[in-house]
C-alpha positions, 0 to 999 in steps of 0.5 A, a space after each residue: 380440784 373443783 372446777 366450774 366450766 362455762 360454754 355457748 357465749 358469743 356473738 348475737 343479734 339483738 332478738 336472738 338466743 344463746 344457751 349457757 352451760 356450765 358444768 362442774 367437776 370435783 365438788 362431792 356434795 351437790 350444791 344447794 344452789 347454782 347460780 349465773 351472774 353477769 358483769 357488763 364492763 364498768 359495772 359491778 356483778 349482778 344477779 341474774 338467776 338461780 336454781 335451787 335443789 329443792 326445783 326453784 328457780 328465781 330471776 332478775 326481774 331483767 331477763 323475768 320471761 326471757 331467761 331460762 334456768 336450769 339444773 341437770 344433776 346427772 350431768 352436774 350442769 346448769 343451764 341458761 337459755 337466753 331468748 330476746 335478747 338485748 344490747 344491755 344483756 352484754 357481759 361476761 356471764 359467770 356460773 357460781 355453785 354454793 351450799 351451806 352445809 359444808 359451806 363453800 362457794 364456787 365461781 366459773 371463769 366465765 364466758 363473754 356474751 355480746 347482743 350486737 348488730 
């Protein structure tokens, strides 16, 4: 059974950090791509990261230069360290793995982050 398992939300100032992880299970081919998401309550899901296996990395231009993406293989985990943060960056930040061939695409259940005084 696949199983995608978000950590490290919670409650933070504004200007603080917090560091997502994610670590998936089950899955037999390594993804192509791992991925966070975000859903800010009445919004629609946005993008907001991704790690590629070939080493790239891509970044809403929303966190560009305070977020930090990352893949540990060994350990069949992404990462999503988050400086700066602010207000607007609250949400429920979801990890999703997906890959071409075989095709699937897999979501985590997600892991609320709040930026509050």
């Amino acid at each position: 059974q696949v199983q995608l398992v978000e950590s490290g939300g919670g409650l933070v100032q504004p200007g603080g950090s917090l560091r997502l992880s994610c670590v998936t299970s089950g899955i037999i081919v390594r993804p192509n791509a791992m991925l966070w998401y975000r859903q800010a309550p009445g919004k629609q899901r946005e993008f907001v990261a991704s790690a590629i296996r070939d080493g790239s990395t891509n970044y809403a231009d929303s966190v560009k230069g305070r977020f930090t993406i990352s893949r540990d293989n060994a350990k069949n985990t992404v990462y999503l360290q988050m400086h700066s943060l602010k207000p607007e960056d609250t949400a429920v930040y979801y990890c999703n793995a997906n890959n071409i061939w075989p095709w699937y695409d897999y979501w985590g259940q997600g892991t609320q982050v709040t930026v509050s005084s």
